[in-house]
C-alpha positions in Angstrom: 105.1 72.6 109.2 103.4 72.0 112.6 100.4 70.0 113.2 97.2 72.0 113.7 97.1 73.0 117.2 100.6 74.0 117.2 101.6 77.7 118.2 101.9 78.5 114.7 103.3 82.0 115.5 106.0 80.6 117.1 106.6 78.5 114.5 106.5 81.7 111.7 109.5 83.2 114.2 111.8 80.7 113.8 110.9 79.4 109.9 109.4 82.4 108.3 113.1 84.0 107.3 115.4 84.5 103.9 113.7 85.7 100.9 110.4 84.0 99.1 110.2 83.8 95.7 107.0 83.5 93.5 106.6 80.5 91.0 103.8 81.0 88.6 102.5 78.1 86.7 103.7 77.0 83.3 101.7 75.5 80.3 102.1 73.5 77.5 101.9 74.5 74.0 98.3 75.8 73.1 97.9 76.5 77.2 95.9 73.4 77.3 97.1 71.8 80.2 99.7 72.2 83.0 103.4 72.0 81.9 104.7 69.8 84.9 108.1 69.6 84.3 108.4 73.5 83.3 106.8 74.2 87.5 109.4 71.9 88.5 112.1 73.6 86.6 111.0 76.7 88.2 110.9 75.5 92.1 114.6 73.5 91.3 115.8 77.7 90.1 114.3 79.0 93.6 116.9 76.5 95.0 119.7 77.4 92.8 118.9 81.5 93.7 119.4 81.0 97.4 115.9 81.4 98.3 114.5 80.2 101.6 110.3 79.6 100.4 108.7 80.1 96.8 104.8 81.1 96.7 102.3 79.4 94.3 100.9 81.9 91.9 97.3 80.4 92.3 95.3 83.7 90.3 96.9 82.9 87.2 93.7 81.4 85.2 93.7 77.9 86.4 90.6 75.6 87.3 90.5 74.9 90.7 91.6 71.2 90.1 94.7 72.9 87.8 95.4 74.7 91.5 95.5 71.5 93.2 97.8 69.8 91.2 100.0 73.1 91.0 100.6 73.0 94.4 101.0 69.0 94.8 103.6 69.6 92.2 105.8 72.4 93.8 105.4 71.0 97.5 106.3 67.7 95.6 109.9 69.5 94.3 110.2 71.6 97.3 111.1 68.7 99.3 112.4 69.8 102.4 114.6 72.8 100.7 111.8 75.0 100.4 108.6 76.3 102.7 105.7 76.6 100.2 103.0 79.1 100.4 100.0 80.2 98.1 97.8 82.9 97.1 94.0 82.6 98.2 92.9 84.5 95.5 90.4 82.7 93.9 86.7 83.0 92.8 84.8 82.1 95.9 85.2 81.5 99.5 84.1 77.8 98.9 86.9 77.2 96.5 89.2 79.2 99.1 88.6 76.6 101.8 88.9 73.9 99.4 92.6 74.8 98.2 93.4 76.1 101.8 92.6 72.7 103.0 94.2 70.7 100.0 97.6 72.8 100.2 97.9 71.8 104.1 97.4 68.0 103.3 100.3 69.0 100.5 102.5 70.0 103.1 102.4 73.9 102.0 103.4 75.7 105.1 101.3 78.9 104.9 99.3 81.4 102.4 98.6 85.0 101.4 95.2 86.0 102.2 92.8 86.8 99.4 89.0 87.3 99.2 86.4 86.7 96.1 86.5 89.6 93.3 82.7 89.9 94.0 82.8 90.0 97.5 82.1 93.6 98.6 82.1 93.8 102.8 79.3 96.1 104.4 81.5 96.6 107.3 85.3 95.8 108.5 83.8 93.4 111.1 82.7 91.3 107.9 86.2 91.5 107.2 87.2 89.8 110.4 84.7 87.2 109.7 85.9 85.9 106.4 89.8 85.4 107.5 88.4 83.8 110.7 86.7 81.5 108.2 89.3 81.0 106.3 91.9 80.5 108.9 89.6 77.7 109.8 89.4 76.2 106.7 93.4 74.6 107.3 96.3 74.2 109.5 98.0 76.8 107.3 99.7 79.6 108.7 97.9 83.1 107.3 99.3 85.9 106.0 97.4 89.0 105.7 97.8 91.5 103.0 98.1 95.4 102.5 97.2 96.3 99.5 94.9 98.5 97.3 93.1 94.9 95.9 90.7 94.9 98.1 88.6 98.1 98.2 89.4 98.4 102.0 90.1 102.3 101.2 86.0 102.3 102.0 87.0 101.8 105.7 90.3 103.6 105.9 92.3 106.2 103.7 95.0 103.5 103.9 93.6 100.9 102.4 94.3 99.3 105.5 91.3 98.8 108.2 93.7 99.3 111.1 90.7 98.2 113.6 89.9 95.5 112.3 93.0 94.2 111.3 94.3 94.3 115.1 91.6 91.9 115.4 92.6 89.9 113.1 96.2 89.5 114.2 95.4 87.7 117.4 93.6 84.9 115.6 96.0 81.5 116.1 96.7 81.0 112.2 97.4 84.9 111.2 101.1 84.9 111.3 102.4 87.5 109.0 101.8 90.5 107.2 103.1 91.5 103.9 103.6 94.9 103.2 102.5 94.6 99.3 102.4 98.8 98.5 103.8 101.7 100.1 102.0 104.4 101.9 105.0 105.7 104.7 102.1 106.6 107.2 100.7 103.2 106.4 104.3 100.9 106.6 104.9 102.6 110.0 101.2 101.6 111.4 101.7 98.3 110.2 105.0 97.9 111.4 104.6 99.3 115.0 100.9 98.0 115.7 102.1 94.4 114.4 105.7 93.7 114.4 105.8 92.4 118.0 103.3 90.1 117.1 103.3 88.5 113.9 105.8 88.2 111.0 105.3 91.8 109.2 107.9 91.5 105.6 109.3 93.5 103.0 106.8 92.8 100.1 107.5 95.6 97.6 110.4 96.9 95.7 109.7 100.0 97.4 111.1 98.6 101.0 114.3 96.8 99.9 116.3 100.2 100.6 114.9 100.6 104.1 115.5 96.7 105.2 118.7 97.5 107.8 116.6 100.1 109.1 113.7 98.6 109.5 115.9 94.8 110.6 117.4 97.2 113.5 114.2 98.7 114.8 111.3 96.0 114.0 113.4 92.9 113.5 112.1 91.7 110.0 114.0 88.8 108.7 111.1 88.0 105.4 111.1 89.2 101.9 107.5 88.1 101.3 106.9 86.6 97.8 107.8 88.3 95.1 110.1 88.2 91.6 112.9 88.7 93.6 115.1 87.6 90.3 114.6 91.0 89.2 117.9 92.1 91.1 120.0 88.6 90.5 121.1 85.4 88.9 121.8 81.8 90.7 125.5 82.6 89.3 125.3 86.0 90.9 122.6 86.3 93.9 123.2 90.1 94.4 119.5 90.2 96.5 119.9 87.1 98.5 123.6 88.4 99.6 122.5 91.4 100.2 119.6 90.0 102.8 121.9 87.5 104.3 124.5 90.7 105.1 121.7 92.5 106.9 121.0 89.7 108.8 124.8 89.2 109.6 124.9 92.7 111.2 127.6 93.4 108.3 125.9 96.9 107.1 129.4 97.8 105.4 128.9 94.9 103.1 125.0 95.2 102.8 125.3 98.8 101.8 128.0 98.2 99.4 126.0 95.1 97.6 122.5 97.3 97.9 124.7 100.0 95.8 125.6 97.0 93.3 122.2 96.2 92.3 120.7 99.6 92.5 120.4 100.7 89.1 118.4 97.6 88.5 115.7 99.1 91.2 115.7 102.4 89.6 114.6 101.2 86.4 111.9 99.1 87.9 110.8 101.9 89.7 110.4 104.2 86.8 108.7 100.9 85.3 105.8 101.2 88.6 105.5 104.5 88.0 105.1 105.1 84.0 102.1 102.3 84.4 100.4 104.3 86.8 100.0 102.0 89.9 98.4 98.5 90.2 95.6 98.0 87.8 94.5 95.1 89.6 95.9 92.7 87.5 99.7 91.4 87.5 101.7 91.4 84.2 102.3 87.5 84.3 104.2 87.5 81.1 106.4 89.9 82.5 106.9 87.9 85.5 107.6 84.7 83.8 110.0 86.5 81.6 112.3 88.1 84.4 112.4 84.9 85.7 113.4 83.2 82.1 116.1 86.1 81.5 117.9 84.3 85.2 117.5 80.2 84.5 113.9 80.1 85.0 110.9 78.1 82.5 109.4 81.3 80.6 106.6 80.7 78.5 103.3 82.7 78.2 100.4 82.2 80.6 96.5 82.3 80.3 94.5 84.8 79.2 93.5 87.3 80.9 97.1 88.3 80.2 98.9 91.4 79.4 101.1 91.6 76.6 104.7 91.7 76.8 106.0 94.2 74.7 109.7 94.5 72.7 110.8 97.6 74.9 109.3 95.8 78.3 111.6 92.7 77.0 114.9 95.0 76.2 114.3 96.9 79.1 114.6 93.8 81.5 117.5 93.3 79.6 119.4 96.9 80.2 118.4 95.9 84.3 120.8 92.8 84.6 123.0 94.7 82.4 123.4 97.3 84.4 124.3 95.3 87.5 126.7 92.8 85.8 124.5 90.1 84.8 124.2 89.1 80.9 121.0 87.7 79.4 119.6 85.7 76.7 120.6 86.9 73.5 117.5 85.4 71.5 114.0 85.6 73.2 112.4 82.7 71.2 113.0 80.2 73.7 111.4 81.8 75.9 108.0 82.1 74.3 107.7 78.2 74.2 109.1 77.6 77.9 113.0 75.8 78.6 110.8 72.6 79.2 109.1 72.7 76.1 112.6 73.2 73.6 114.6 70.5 75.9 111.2 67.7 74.7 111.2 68.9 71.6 115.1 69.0 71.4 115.2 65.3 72.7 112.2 64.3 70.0 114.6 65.4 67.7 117.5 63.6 68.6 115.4 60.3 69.0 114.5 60.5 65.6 
């Protein structure tokens, strides 16, 4: 990561590429405390996917200390294998600057913008404000965000303050853009007004189709953080193939891998839809659990937390199925976490 002072969006064109995971924290029994070996596990199965950068899942009902020490520990097992980035989602702007500015002395490399649930902006130059402030706050490169979070629909039918935001993009830590829903009209804007500038990714399911298309006329080389597992296995890293191909110039071969994993997007799009959009809350559960289902921890997270259902579990399970992958036959293990049964498994032994 460069120094502050560094042209950081050069730096973001030559490091910002490959695909970016998400690694959500994992807890000990009772959700008492942070399960540190379980985050590790997860960061060491970022490695084993392929992945190029894993994103800490920092609005996932942890104390702001509990934040600090998430992100010592994944920049910790990162190492050099993996650029680390976070979520500045958190309660206030104060506690924003605070992790911002601990995650840089970490060695995290950049972060997805976020502003306070309660913070309701008169105007979009107020926007401009705030990620001025925060892109003060640390050395870490910023990534702005288009998405329906943020009641921005106030300003623009897009969600997306387009104004304002080209504003934005010239400040010296802004360095990407991720693309986090899908309005067409909205993903061209972003892509045309911005591309030439800063980093602008594929950051939804939605765009995964359109990524040789949008490689050959905007030059994106980022899958922005997300549960990329959904579509592969360390054994059989359909997605991460599949990007790498693009990249290649080898269409043929991304096209026929893109084919291979398809029935696994088609089920999670029916899943996007039958919700009924973003509710404004992630299903962490059902994150952790796609990841368990490929290698990963498991466990259940922190209220607030939806419930993972039976038929949300089996139908995870008819995805990898459908492209070739086979998972867990029993789910218990994953309710306690792969950390959790190999202690308890050793306690055992021991005695």
């Amino acid at each position: 990561m460069p120094s502050n002072g560094a042209n950081l969006k050069q730096w973001a064109r030559e490091r910002l590429i490959g695909v970016e995971n998400v690694t959500m924290p994992s807890f000990t029994s009772g959700l008492t405390e942070l399960d540190e070996e379980g985050i590790r596990w997860d960061v060491r199965q970022a490695k084993a996917h392929g992945f190029s950068a894993t994103m800490c899942a920092c609005e996932t009902g942890l104390t702001l200390e509990e934040n600090k020490r998430f992100v010592e520990l994944v920049c910790d097992e990162a190492g050099d294998d993996l650029l680390v980035s976070l979520t500045l989602l958190l309660d206030s702007f104060e506690q924003i600057f605070v992790l911002a500015a601990h995650a840089d002395r970490c060695g995290a490399s950049h972060a997805l913008i976020g502003y306070p649930p309660n913070w309701r902006p008169a105007a979009p130059s107020d926007i401009y404000d705030a990620t001025r402030e925060i892109c003060e706050a640390s050395g870490l490169g910023i990534v702005l965000y288009a998405t329906d979070k943020f009641d921005f629909a106030r300003f623009h039918p897009s969600q997306v303050p387009f104004e304002v935001y080209d504003r934005m993009v010239e400040l010296d830590n802004v360095v990407g853009f991720k693309i986090g829903f899908v309005d067409p009209a909205m993903t061209f804007e972003a892509f045309r007004r911005y591309s030439d500038h800063i980093q602008v990714n594929i950051g939804t399911p939605w765009l995964v189709g359109m990524f040789p298309m949008l490689r050959k006329r905007y030059h994106v080389q980022w899958f922005g953080g997300g549960a990329w597992e959904f579509w592969q296995s360390p054994d059989k890293p359909y997605l991460v193939d599949y990007y790498n191909q693009v990249m290649a110039g080898d269409i043929e071969s991304a096209m026929k891998t893109y084919w291979r994993f398809a029935p696994a997007t088609q089920m999670v799009m029916r899943e996007s839809i039958g919700r009924g959009g973003d509710i404004g809350m992630y299903n962490w559960p059902m994150g952790k659990y796609i990841s368990w289902t490929v290698g990963g921890n498991g466990g259940l997270t922190r209220q607030p937390a939806m419930r993972l259902t039976p038929m949300q579990m089996q139908g995870r399970k008819m995805a990898l199925r459908a492209i070739g992958i086979d998972p867990p036959a029993d789910d218990g293990e994953f309710f306690l976490g792969r950390a959790e049964v190999a202690r308890r498994s050793a306690s055992a032994t021991a005695v």
